[in-house]
C-alpha positions in Angstrom: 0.0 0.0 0.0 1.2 3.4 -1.0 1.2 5.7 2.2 -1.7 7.7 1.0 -4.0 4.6 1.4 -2.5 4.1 4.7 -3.4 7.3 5.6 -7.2 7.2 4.1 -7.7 3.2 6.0 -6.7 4.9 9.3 -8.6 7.8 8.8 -11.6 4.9 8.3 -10.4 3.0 11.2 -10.2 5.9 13.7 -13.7 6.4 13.1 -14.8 2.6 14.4 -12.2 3.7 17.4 -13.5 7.2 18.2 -17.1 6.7 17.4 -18.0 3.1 18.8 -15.6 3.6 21.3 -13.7 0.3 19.9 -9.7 -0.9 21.0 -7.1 -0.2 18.3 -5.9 -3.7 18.7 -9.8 -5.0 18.2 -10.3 -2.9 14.9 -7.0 -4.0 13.7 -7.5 -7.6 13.9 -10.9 -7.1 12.0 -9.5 -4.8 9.6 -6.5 -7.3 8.8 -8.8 -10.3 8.1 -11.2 -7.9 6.0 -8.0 -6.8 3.9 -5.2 -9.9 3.2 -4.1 -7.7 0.6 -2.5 -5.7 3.5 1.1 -7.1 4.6 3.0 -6.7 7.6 4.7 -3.2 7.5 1.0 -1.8 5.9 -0.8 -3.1 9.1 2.2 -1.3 11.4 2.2 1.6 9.5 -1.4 1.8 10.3 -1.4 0.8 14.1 1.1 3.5 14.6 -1.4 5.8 13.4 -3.7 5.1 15.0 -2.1 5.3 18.2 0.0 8.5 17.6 -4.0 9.8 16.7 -5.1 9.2 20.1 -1.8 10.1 21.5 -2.1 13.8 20.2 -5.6 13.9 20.0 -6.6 17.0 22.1 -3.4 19.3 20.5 -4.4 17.8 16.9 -8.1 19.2 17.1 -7.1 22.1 18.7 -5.2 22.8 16.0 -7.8 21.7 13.3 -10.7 23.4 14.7 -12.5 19.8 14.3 -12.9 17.2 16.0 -13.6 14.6 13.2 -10.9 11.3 12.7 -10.0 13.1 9.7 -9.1 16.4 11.3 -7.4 14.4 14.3 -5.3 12.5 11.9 -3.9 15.7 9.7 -3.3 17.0 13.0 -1.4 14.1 14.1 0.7 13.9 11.2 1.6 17.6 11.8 1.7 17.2 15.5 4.0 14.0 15.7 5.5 13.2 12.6 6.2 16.5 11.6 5.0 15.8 7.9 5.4 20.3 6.5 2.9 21.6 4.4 3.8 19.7 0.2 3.7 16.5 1.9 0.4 16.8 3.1 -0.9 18.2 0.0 0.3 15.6 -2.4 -0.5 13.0 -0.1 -4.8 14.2 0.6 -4.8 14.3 -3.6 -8.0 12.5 -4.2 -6.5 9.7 -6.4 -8.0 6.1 -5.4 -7.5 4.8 -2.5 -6.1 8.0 -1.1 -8.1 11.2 1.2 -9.9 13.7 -0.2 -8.0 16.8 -1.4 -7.3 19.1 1.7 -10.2 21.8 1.7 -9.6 25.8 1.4 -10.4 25.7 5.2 -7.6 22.6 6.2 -5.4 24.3 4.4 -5.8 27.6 6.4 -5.8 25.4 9.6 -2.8 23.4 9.0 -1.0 26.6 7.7 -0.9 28.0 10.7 -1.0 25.2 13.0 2.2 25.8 15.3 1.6 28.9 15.7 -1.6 28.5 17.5 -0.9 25.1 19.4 1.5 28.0 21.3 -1.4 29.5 22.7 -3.2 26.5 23.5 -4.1 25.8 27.4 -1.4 23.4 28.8 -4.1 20.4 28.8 -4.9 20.7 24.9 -1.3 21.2 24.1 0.1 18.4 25.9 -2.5 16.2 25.5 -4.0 15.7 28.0 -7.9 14.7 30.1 -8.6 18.1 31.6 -9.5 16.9 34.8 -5.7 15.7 35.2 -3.9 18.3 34.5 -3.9 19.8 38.2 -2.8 15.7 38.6 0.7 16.1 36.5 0.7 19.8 38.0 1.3 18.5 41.3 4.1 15.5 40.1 5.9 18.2 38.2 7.0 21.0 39.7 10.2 21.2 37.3 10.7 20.9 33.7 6.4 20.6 33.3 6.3 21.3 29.7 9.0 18.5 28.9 8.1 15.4 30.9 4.2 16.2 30.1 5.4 15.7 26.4 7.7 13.2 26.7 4.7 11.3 28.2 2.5 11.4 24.6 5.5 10.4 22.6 5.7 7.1 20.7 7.4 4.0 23.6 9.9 1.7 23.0 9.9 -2.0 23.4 12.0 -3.5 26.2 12.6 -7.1 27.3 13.8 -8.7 30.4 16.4 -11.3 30.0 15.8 -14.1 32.3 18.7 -15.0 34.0 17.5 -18.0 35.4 18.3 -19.7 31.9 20.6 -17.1 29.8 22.3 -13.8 30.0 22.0 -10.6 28.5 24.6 -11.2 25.8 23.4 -14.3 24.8 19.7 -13.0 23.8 21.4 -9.9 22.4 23.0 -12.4 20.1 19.8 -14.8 19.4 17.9 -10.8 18.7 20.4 -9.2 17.0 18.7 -8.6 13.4 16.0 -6.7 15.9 18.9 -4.6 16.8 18.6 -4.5 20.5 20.1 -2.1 22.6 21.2 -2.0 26.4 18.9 0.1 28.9 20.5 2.7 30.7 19.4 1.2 34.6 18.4 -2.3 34.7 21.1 -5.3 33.9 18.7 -7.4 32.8 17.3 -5.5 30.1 17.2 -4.8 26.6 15.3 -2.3 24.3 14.2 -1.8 20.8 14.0 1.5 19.7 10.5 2.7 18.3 11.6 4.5 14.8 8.8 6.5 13.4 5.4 6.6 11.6 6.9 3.6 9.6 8.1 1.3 12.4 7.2 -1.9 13.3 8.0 -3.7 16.3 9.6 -6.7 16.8 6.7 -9.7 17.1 9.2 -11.2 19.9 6.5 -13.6 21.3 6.9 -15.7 17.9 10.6 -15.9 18.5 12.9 -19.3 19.8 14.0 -16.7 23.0 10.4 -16.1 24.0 9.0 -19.8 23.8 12.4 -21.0 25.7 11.7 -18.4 28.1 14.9 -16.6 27.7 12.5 -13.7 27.5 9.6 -11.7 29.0 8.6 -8.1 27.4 8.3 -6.1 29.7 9.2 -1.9 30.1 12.5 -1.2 31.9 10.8 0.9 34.5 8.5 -1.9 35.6 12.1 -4.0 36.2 13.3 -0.8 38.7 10.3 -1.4 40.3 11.2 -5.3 41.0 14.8 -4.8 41.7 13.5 -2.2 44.3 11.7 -4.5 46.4 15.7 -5.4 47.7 14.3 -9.1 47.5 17.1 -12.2 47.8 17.2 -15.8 47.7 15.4 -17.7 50.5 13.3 -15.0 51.6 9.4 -15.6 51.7 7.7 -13.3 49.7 3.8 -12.2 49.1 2.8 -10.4 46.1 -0.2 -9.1 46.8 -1.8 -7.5 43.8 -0.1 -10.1 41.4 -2.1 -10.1 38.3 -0.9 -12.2 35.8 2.6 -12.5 37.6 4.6 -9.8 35.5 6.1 -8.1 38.6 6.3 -11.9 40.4 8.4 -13.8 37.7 11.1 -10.7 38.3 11.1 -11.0 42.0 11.5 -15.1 41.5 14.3 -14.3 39.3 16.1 -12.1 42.0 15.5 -15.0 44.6 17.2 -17.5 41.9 14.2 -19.6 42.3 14.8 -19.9 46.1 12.2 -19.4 48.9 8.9 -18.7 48.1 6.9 -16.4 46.8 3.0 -16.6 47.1 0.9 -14.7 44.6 -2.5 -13.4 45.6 -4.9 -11.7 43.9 -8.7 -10.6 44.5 -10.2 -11.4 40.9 -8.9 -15.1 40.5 -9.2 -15.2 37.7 -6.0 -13.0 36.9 -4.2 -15.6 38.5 -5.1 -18.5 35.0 -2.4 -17.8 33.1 0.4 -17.7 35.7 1.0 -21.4 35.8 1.8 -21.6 31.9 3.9 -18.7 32.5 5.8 -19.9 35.3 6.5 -23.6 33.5 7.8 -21.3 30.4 10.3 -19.5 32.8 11.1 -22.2 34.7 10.1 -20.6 38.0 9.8 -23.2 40.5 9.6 -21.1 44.2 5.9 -19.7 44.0 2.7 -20.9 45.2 -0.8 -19.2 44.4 -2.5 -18.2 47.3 -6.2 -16.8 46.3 -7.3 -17.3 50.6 -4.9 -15.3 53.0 -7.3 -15.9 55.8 -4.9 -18.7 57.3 -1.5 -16.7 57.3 -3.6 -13.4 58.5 -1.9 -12.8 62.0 1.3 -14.7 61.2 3.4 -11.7 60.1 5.4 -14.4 57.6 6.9 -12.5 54.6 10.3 -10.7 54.8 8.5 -8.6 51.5 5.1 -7.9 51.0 4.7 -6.2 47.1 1.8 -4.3 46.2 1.3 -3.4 42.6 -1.5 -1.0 43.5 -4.7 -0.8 41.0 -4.0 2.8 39.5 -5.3 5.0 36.7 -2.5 3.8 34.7 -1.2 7.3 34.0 2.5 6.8 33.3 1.6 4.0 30.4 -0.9 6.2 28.3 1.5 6.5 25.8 1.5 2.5 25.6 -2.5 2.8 25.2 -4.0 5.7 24.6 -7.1 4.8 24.2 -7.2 4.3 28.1 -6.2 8.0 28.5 -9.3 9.1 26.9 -11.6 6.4 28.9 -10.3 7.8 32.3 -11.9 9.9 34.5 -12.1 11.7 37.5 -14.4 9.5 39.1 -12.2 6.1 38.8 -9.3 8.0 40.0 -11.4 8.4 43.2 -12.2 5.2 42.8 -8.6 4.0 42.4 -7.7 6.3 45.7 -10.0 4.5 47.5 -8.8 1.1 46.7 -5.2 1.8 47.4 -6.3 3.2 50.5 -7.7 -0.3 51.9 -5.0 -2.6 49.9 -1.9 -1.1 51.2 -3.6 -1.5 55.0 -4.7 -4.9 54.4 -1.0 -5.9 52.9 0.5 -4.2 55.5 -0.6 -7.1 58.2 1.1 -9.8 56.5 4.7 -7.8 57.0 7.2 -9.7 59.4 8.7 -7.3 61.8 11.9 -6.1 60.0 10.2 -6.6 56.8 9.6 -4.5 53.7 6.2 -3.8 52.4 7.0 -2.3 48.5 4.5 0.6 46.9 4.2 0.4 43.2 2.0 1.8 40.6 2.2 3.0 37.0 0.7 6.0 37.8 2.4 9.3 37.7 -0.4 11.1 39.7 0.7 12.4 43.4 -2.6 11.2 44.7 -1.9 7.6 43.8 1.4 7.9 45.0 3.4 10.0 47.5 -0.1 11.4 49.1 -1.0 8.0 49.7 2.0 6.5 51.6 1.6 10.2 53.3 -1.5 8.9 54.7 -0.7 5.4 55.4 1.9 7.2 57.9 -0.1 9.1 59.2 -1.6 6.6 61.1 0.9 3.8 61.0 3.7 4.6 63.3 4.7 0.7 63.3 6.2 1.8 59.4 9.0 3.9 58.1 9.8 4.9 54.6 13.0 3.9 53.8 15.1 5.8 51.1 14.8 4.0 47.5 18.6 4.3 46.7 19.3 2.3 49.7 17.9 -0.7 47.6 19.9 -0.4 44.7 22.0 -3.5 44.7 23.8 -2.3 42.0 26.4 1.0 40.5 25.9 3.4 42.8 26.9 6.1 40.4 23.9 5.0 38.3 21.1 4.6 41.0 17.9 6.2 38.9 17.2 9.7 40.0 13.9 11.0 40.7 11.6 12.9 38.0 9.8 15.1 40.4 11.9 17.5 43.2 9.8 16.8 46.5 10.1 13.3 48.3 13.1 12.0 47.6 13.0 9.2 49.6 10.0 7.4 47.3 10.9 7.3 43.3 8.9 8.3 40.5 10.2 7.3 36.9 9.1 9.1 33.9 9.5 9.0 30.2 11.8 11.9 30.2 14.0 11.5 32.8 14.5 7.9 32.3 13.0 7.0 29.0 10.6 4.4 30.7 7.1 4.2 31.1 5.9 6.0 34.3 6.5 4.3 37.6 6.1 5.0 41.7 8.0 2.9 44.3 7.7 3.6 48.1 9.7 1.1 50.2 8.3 0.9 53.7 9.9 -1.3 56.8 7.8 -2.5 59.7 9.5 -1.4 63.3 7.2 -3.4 65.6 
């Protein structure tokens, strides 16, 4: 497909996302079956997009005056792909397959774009839900403007090589024609560089690595996040909010598959696919543990790690479409629920223990206002400085992206070029 036709099938496609309120992946899939014409780097070129659309979506109809898919997507290649004025035109030329010519009016609009994106409120220019805005407002104090854009540009792909069964050089070997790169933190990670509107990510899951489990994907910030936790072989750990065992399979990994670690979680049915994922790894040290009722008033695990439910906020560029489905309302929601899970966890913490604070939220509500709280009326609990945790170079212990509370960490995709991450590391006292 020539690009124009790219351009006129996403315009289609973001209408099915924006107007029946349908997942890019979703429409993709349907799309692909409904066109086999369409290879591999047509359907990328697509899905980026689509997703640099909803990225930019509130700066690209700004800047458009409209709010249609088509509008949103002129924006967007203005906005993120910087495409100037001739491409656009002989690209919306009318010729099958491709957009409609750019009207008198687009043309006006796109002419003097940058210009008025400049005097845009900070919400519309940086893309993002009013309602959050007084959020980031209160994470960044410094350098606003920058990490609020860094956090709508298009992600990388990282891995985490599981050193249970390989090394780091070894699966950059078995991925070299991916070109993988080393992280700039973790020592067990590798990244892939996202490359533009014409990129298309590595399918790693089909790959020899994956199926041996020499590999999870998984972002580099959500590795700090497990090396954190200070965890080492023999302890017993809980993970309280596990999921599908993403941050779990790390924290086995930095026990070397020694001690335990039980994995809890209130919807069960999160908990399905761990056991194929573990066998994969070759993680032997965990047990799932839906019922905690039994161990309640033992006080057993040296770390208790909570993965707090969050809005999600520091992954949005990941999946925008969940920026735009958020709200005020299931923050408060979210507030509420990390308010009673961080209290419940906290009982099963051995005295001396740690109990590790994590979400992928960049909002201060999730985060530093909520271990604020816990405090407040915990005095058996101190926080404990992050960079005390660091088992590793000193010199490069990951600094913080926001200037107040430098004991907890916040990651962000400009400071650190990962998705956006909070850790708090408390330790009981009695």
């Amino acid at each position: 497909m020539k690009l124009a036709s790219q351009i006129q099938s996403s315009i289609e496609i973001l209408e099915q996302i924006l107007n029946r309120h349908r997942t890019v992946p979703s429409v993709m899939k349907e799309w692909a079956v409904n066109n086999r014409y369409a290879g591999v780097k047509d359907r990328a070129t697509i899905t980026n997009i689509l997703n640099a659309s909803l990225r930019r979506k509130s700066s690209s109809s700004y800047i458009m005056s409209d709010d249609s898919p088509r509008a949103i997507l002129i924006g967007t290649l203005i906005n993120e792909f910087q495409f100037n004025n001739n491409k656009l035109y002989d690209l919306f030329n009318n010729e099958m397959h491709a957009p409609e010519s750019l009207s008198g009016e687009e043309v006006f609009k796109i002419e003097g774009a940058k210009d008025r994106l400049k005097e845009a409120k900070n919400w519309i220019k940086n893309d993002l839900p009013e309602w959050a805005i007084s959020e980031y407002e209160r994470t960044f104090d410094i350098n606003q403007d920058k990490q609020l854009q860094h956090l709508s540009n298009m992600p990388d792909l990282d891995i985490r090589v599981n050193s249970l069964k390989t090394n780091v050089s070894k699966v950059e070997s078995e991925l070299q024609k991916f070109l993988p790169i080393h992280t700039l933190y973790s020592p067990y990670s590798l990244r892939f560089k996202a490359t533009g509107l014409s990129h298309k990510y590595p399918n790693l899951e089909k790959t020899l690595a994956y199926s041996k489990g020499h590999i999870e994907i998984q972002n580099e910030g959500s590795q700090i996040a497990s090396i954190l936790s200070g965890v080492i072989p023999g302890q017993q750990v809980l993970d309280y909010c596990a999921g599908h065992g993403g941050k779990a399979v790390v924290l086995s990994m930095l026990m070397n598959n020694s001690g335990q670690i039980f994995l809890h979680d209130i919807d069960e049915s999160r908990l399905s696919s761990v056991p194929s994922r573990m066998r994969r790894l070759g993680i032997k040290n965990y047990q799932i543990k839906v019922n905690l009722e039994n161990i309640q008033n033992s006080n057993l695990f040296d770390v208790v790690f909570v993965d707090a439910p969050c809005t999600g906020s520091g992954t949005w560029r990941r999946k925008p479409d969940l920026k735009w489905r958020s709200s005020k309302e299931k923050l408060n929601d979210n507030i509420k629920a990390q308010h009673d899970i961080i209290r419940e966890a906290s009982k099963f913490v051995k005295v001396g223990g740690k109990l590790i604070y994590v979400t992928c939220s960049v909002f201060d509500s999730e985060n530093d206002s909520q271990i604020s709280d816990f405090l407040s009326s915990n005095s058996t609990f101190k926080l404990i400085n992050y960079q005390t945790q660091w088992k590793y170079d000193e010199n490069n212990i990951p600094k913080n992206a926001k200037s107040h509370n430098e004991d907890t960490l916040l990651l962000s995709p400009m400071t650190h070029n990962t998705d956006g991450f909070f850790v708090a590391i408390l330790e009981r006292l009695a």
